[in-house]
C-alpha positions in Angstrom: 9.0 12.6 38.4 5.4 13.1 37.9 5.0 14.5 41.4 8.3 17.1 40.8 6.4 18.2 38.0 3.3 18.8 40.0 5.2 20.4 42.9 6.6 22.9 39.6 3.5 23.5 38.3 1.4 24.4 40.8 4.1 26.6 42.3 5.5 28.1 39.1 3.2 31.2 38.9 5.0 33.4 41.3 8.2 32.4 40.2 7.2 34.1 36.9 6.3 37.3 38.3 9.2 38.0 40.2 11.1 36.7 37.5 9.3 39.3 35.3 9.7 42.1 38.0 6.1 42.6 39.1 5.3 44.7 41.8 5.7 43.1 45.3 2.6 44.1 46.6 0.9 42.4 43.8 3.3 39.3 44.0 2.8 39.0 47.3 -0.9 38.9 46.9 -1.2 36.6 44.0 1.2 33.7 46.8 -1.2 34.2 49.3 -4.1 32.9 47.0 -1.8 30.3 45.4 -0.8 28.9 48.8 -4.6 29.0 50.2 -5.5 26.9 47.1 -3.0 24.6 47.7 -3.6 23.9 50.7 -7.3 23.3 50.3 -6.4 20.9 47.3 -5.1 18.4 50.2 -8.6 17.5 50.9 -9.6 15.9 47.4 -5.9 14.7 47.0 -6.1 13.1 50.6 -9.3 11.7 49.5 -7.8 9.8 46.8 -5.0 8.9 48.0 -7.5 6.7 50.6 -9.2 5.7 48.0 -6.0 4.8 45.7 -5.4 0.8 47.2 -9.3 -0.2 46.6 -9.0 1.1 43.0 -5.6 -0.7 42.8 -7.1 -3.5 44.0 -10.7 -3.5 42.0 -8.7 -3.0 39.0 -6.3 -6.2 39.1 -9.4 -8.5 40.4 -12.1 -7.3 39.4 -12.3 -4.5 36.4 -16.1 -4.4 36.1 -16.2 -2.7 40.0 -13.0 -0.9 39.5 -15.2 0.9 36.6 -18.4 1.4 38.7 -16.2 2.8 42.1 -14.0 5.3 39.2 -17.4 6.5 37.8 -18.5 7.1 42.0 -15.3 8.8 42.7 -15.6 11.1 39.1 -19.0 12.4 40.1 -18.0 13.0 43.8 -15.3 14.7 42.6 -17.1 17.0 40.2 -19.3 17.4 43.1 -17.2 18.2 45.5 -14.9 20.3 42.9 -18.0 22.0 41.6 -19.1 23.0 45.6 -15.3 24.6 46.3 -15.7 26.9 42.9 -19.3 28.1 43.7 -18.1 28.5 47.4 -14.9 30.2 46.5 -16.8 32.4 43.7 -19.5 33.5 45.6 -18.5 33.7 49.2 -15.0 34.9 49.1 -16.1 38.9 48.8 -18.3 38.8 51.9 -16.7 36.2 53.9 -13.5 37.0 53.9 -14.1 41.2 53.7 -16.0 40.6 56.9 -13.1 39.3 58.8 -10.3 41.0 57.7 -12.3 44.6 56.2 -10.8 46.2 53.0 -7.1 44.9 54.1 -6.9 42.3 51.4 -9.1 43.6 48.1 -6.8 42.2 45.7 -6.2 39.3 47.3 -9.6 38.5 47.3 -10.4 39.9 44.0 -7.8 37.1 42.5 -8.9 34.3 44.5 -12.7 35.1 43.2 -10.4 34.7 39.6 -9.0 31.7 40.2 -12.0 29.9 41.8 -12.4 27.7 39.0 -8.9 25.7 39.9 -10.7 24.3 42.9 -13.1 22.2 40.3 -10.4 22.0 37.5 -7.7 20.4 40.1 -10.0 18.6 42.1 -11.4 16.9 38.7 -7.2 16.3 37.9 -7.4 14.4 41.4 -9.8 12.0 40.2 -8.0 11.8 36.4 -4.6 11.0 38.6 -6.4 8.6 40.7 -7.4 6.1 37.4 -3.8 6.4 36.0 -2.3 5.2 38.9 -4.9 2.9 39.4 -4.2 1.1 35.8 -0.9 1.3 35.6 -0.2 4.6 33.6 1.3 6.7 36.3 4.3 7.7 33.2 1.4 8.3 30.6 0.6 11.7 33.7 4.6 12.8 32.0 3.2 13.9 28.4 0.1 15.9 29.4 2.0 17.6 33.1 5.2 18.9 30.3 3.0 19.9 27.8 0.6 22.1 30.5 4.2 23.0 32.3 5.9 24.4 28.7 2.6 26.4 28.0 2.1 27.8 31.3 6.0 29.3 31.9 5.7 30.4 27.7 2.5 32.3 27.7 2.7 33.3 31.5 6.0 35.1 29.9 4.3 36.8 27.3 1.1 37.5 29.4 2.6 38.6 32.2 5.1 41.1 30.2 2.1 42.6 28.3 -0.7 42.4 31.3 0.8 41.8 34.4 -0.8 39.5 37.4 -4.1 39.8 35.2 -2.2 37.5 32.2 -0.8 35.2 35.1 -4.7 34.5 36.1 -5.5 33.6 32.4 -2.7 31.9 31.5 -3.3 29.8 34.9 -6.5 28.8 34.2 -5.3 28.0 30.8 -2.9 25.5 31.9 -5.1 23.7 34.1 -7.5 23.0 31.6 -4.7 21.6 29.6 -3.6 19.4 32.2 -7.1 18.1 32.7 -7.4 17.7 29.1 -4.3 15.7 28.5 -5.4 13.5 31.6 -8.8 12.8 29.9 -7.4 11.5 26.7 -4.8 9.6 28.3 -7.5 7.6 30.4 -9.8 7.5 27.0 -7.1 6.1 25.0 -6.6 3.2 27.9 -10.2 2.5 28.7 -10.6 2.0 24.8 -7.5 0.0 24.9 -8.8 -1.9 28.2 -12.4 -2.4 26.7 -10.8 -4.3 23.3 -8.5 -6.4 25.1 -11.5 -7.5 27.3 -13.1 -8.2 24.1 -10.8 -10.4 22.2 
């Protein structure tokens, strides 16, 4: 279920523009960036999903190193999340206008927009990599319907009032909700973990 929901969510942008009838140039732009950030999101999600049976394992044996390698694979991950949004923000314009000239201004001008999904959903690789990990792959449910809801409801209205431009906000938005929900979810079990060690 978690992983429909993902499949939804990351995908549900364009849906809402044609749904909202915005122009096809525009919607055809806004799936080209959508798809190339997708596809670049395999790397960290590949990378954790190798990672995924020594966390499994650390945390049933040994919780004290399953803590240590989550905290390694956090800051790689806001590394390597942090790198893809700098590279995306600052090189897009004249990488990609030097290979393909003024052809694809808009595309480019959303992807430098959405650059900072590359950190957000890398980060959310790393927060889905701990739940799993412990054993809290349904707690990813509350946080994923709560970022789906508020991403179809206020793309709706933004989109109706400005466009592709309220789709950008609105996606950005939702991410950070996601990542948000994540975050308390693995506070509230590493709290809970931390006092049942303690009793």
């Amino acid at each position: 279920t978690s992983e429909l929901l993902n499949l939804i969510f990351i995908n549900i942008d364009v849906n809402i523009l044609v749904w909202l009838g915005v122009k096809t140039e525009l919607i055809a732009n806004y799936a080209i960036i959508i798809s190339l950030i997708n596809a670049i999101m395999t790397l960290p999600s590949g990378i954790a999903n190798i990672l995924l049976p020594s966390l499994i394992r650390s945390y049933l044996k040994i919780k004290a190193q399953f803590y240590q390698q989550s905290r390694n694979l956090f800051f790689a991950f806001i590394v390597l999340g942090g790198l893809l949004w700098a590279i995306f923000a600052i090189l897009s314009k004249p990488l990609f206008t030097s290979f393909l000239q003024n052809n694809y201004t808009e595309s480019i001008s959303i992807l430098i927009f959405l650059s900072p999904l590359f950190g957000l959903r890398t980060l959310n690789y790393a927060n889905i990599a701990y739940l799993v990990s412990v054993g809290w792959q349904s707690k990813r449910l509350f946080p994923q319907l709560i970022a789906l809801f508020a991403k179809i409801g206020l793309g709706i209205i933004s989109v109706s009032r400005f466009q592709e431009q309220g789709m950008l906000w609105t996606a950005i938005f939702a991410e950070t909700l996601l990542m948000a929900g994540y975050i308390i979810q693995i506070i509230r079990h590493y709290l809970s973990d931390n006092k049942a060690l303690a009793l």
